[in-house]
N, C-alpha and C positions, 0 to 999 in steps of 0.2 A: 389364799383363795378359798372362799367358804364352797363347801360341796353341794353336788345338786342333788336336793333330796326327793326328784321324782321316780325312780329307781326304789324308795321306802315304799309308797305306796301298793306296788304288786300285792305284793306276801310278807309285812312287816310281822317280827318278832313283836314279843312284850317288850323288850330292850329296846329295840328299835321305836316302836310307838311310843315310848317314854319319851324318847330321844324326840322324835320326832316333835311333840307336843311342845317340849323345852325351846325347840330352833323354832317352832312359828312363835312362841312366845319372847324369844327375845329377838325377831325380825318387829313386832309389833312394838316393843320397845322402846328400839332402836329409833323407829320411825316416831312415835312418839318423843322420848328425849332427844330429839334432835337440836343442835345448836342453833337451829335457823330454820325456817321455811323450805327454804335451800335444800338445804343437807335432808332434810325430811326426805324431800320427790326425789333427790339421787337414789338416798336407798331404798327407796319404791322400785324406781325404775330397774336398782341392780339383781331385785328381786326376780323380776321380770324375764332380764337376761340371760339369768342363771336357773332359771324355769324352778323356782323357791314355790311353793305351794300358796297363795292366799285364804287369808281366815278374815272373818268381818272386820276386828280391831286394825287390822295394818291398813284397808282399806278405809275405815272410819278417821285414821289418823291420817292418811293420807290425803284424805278430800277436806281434814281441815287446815291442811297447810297448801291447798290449789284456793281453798277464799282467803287468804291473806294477799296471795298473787291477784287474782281481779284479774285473770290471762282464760279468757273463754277459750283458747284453741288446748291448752294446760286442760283445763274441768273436760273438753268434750272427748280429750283423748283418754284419762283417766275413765271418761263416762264408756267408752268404746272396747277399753279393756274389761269395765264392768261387766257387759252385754257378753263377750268372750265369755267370764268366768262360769257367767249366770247371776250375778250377786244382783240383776238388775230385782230382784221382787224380794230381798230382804229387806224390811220394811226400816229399819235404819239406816242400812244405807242408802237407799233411794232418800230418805227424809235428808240425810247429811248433803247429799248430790245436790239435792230442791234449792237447801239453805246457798251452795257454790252457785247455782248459777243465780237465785235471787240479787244476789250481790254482782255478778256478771255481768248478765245478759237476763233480766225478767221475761223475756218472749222465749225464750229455752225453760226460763222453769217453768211458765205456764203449760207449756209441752208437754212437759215429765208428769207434772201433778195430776194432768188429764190423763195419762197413760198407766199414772200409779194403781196397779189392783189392791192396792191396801193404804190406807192413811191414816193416821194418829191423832191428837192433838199437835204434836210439834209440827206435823207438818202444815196442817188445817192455821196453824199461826205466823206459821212460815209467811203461807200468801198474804196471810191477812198484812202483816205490816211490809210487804213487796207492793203489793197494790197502793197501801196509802201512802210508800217513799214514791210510788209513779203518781200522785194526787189523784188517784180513783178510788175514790172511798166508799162510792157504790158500790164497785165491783167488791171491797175488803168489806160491805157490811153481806153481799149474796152471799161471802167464803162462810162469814162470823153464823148469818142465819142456815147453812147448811150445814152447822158442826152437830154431830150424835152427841158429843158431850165439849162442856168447855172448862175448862180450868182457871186460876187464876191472870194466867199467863194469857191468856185470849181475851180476857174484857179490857188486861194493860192496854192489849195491843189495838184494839178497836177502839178503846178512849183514848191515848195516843195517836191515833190516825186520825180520828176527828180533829184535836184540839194542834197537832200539827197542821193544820191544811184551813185552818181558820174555822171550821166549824165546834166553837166552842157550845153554843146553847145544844147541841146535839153530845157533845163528849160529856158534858154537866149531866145530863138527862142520862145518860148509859151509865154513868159513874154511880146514879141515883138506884136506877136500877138494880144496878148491880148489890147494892149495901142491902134494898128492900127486897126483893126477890129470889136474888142465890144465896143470901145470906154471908157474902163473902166480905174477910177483913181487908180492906186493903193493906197492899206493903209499897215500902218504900219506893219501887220502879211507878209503880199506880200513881201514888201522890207526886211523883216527878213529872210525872205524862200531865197531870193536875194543874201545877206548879209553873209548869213552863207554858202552860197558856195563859195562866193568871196574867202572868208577864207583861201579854199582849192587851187586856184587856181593860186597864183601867182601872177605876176605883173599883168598878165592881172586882173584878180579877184581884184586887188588893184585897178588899175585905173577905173571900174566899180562901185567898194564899195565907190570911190571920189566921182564918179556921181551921185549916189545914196544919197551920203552926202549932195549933194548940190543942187538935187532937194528935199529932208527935209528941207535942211534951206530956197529954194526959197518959200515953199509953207507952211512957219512958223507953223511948227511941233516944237510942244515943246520934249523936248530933257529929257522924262520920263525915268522909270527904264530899261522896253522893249527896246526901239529905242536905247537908250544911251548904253546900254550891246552887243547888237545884233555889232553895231560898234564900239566899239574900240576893242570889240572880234577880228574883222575883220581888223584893223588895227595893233593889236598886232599879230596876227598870221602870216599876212604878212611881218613882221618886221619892223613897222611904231612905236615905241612905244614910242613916241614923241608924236604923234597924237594922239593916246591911252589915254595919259595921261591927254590931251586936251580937247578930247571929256568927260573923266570923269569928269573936272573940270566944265565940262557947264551941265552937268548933271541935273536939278531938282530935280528929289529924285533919289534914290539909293538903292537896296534893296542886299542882301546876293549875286547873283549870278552877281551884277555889281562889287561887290569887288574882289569877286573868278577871274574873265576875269582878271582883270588889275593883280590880285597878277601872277595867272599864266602867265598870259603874260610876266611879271619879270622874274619869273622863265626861262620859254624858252627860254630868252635871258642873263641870265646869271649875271644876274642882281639881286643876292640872297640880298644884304642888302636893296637895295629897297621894295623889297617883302616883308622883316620883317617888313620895316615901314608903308608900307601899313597895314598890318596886325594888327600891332599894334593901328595903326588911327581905324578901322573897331573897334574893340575892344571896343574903347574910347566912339565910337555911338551910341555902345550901339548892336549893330549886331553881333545877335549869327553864329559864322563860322559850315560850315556843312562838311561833308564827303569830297566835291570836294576840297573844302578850306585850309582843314587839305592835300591833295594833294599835293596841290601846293605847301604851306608853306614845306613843308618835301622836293618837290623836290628842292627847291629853294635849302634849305640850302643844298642837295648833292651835288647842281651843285658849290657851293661855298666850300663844304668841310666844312661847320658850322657845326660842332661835338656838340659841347656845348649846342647850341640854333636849332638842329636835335633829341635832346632826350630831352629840356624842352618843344617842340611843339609836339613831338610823344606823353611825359605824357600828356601833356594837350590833345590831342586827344581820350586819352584811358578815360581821367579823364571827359571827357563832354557826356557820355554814350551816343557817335555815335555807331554805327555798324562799323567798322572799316574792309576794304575792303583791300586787295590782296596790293594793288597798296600802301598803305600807310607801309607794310610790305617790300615788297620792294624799296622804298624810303627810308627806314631805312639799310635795308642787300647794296644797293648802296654806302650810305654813309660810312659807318662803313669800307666798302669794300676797298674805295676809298682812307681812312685816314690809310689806313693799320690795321686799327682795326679788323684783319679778327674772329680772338676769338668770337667779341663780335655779327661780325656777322652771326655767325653762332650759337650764341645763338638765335638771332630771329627767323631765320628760324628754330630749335627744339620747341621753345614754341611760336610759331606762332599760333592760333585755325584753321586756313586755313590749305588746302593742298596746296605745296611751286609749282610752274610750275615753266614751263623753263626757261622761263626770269629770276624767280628767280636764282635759279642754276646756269642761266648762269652767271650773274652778282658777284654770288659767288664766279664761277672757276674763272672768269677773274682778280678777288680781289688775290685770290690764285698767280695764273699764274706772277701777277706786284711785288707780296709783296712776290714772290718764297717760297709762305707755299707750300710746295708742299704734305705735312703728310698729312696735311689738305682737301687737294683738293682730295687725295686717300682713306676718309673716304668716301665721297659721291659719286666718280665716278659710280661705279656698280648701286646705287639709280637712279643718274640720266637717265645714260643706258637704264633703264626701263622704263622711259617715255617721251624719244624724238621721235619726228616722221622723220624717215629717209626722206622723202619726203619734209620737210621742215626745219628741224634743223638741214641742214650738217652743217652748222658753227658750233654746239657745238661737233659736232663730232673731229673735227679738229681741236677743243681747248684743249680737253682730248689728241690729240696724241701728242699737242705740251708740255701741264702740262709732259706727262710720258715722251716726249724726252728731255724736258727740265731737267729733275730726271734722266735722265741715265737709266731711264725704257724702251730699244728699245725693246725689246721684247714685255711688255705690247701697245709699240706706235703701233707695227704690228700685235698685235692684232685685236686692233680699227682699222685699216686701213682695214685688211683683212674684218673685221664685216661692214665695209664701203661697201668695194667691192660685199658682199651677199647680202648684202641688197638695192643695187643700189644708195646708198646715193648721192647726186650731192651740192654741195655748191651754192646755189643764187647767179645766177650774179647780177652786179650791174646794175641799170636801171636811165635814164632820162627820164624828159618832154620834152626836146630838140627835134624839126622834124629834123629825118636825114636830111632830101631833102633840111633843110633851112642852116643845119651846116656850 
């Protein structure tokens, strides 16, 4: 049983203050090398109970093992002990508190940052990329234009919030800024923030993501797991996957989510036996595949029609006790769908543990619709009925009237057409990047 050392504080000796100094320093520690998140907050808490004195570090260490948890009642009791201590205007810990609930609860750290009487750069950064993971980029460009001073870490975050949330000609333009004005170099997190909207954008976005290639190679950037991921992501999405494959070979190291880019990027392109050879190299390295991985590999083989080698990678997904996500469900009801297999996919969808959405559904009716199950497609119609949004799923609407008119069901197709008509339903037109004015 560790002793309470609020009894030191009265009238501590030299020995004692020694001592003392020694026990908050291995209370902070402690909490620190903790084997888990877990174990962290226990001995916080045993702190607590044993009325152990607090110094900033055991608390700094302690509020970053309540953001691993994402448990708002965990950060507000923590926050509650703070206010007790007084620790509430030590301007690191309030910034550490900021960052817990940013990740929480954003409407709690907006709270706090207003009530902060001191602010830093970290925290001033904090908001900025809370606000642009809530898509208010306004709000992150008032945090950006009220900083007394900004650092590198601030322009990452405010070109990242743009080029996350689709305002690229806006993140391009800050990025410009940023090189002519603050004179600042960017680093690796910058050109990533770059990088990953290139992604989105197309040739232009490609011939930028060159540039960007090749001011890394002018200014001998080793080509780690980060840098090496961020681009050939970027190269594989644009349809480069030549280059893709280039950049991974100069890679340095290579971690789980540089092998997920290149398999998906196979996948996207249609490229399903490559992707299994990837897959299987990744394997060989000893790199355990995760959720996004098992993705890929599944869509791969739909887009291929691999039957055989779509339910030995779906077992081996159930069998590596991932959490198994929506998307790996239907990557399975696709395939099955696709090989005419419709029986077996619509066993996945009944003993799915998820609730099946529309994508799924739809991918079911359309398997129906090619392979003329039509019994089939008339078990779930009415299911489906009940959870498309007229406002954005006319397509599925218009795939049920074509199943029943393809069935000799007119009466049922006038149905759905009529229930189209009540409820305003309109089909998505089709949309380009193309400028009229340039056509």
């Amino acid at each position: 049983m560790l002793l309470n050392l609020s009894h030191l504080l009265k009238h501590p000796t030299i020995n004692q203050f020694d001592w003392l100094i020694s026990r908050f320093n291995s209370w902070s520690l402690a909490i620190r090398n903790a084997s888990s998140p877990y174990k962290a907050l226990h001995i916080y808490t045993r702190m607590q109970r044993q009325s152990v004195p607090f110094d900033s570090f055991s608390i700094l260490f302690a509020l970053k093992s309540c953001t691993h948890f994402q448990n708002i009642r965990i950060i507000r009791h923590v926050h509650a002990n703070l206010l007790k201590l007084g620790f509430n205007t030590h301007l690191y810990v309030a910034t550490s508190l900021l960052h817990a609930y940013v990740v929480s609860s954003f409407g709690d750290a907006c709270d706090l940052f207003d009530e902060m009487p001191q602010r830093n750069t970290v925290s001033y950064n904090t908001m900025i990329t809370g606000f642009s993971r809530s898509e208010d980029v306004e709000k992150a460009w008032s945090i950006f234009e009220q900083m007394p001073l900004r650092d590198l870490a601030s322009w990452s975050a405010m070109i990242a919030g743009y080029m996350n949330n689709g305002r690229w000609e806006k993140g391009l333009e800050l990025f410009r800024e940023m090189l002519m004005n603050d004179g600042m170099k960017p680093d690796q997190v910058t050109l990533g923030s770059i990088l990953a909207g290139c992604a989105r954008m197309g040739s232009v976005g490609l011939a930028l993501g060159k540039s960007i290639h090749g001011f890394s190679m002018k200014n001998g950037w080793e080509m780690n797991a980060e840098l090496g991921t961020v681009l050939l992501d970027m190269y594989a999405k644009c349809g480069v996957l030549k280059k893709a494959c280039l950049v991974f070979d100069m890679m340095t190291e290579r971690n789980v989510m540089s092998w997920t880019a290149l398999i998906c990027g196979a996948a996207q392109h249609g490229c399903g036996k490559e992707a299994i050879s990837v897959f299987q190299k990744m394997k060989e390295t000893g790199v355990r595949p995760n959720e996004l991985t098992f993705t890929g590999i599944l869509s791969a083989c739909a887009q291929e029609g691999l039957v055989e080698e779509g339910r030995r990678f779906f077992k081996m997904s159930i069998e590596s006790g991932l959490k198994l996500r929506i998307q790996h469900y239907g990557c399975m009801v696709h395939l099955f769908g696709k090989a005419g297999l419709v029986g077996e996919a619509y066993d996945v969808i009944k003993t799915m543990p998820l609730k099946p959405n529309v994508a799924i559904w739809s991918s079911f009716l359309l398997a129906c619709k090619v392979h003329r199950q039509f019994e089939m497609a008339e078990r779930v119609i009415d299911q489906v009925l009940r959870i498309v949004r007229p406002e954005i799923d006319g397509g599925v609407y218009i795939l049920i009237c074509d199943l029943y008119a393809l069935s000799d069901k007119w009466d049922e197709s006038e149905r759905v057409r009529k229930l189209m008509f009540n409820q305003n339903v309109r089909k998505g037109r089709g949309s380009s990047f193309i400028n009229s004015s340039t056509a």
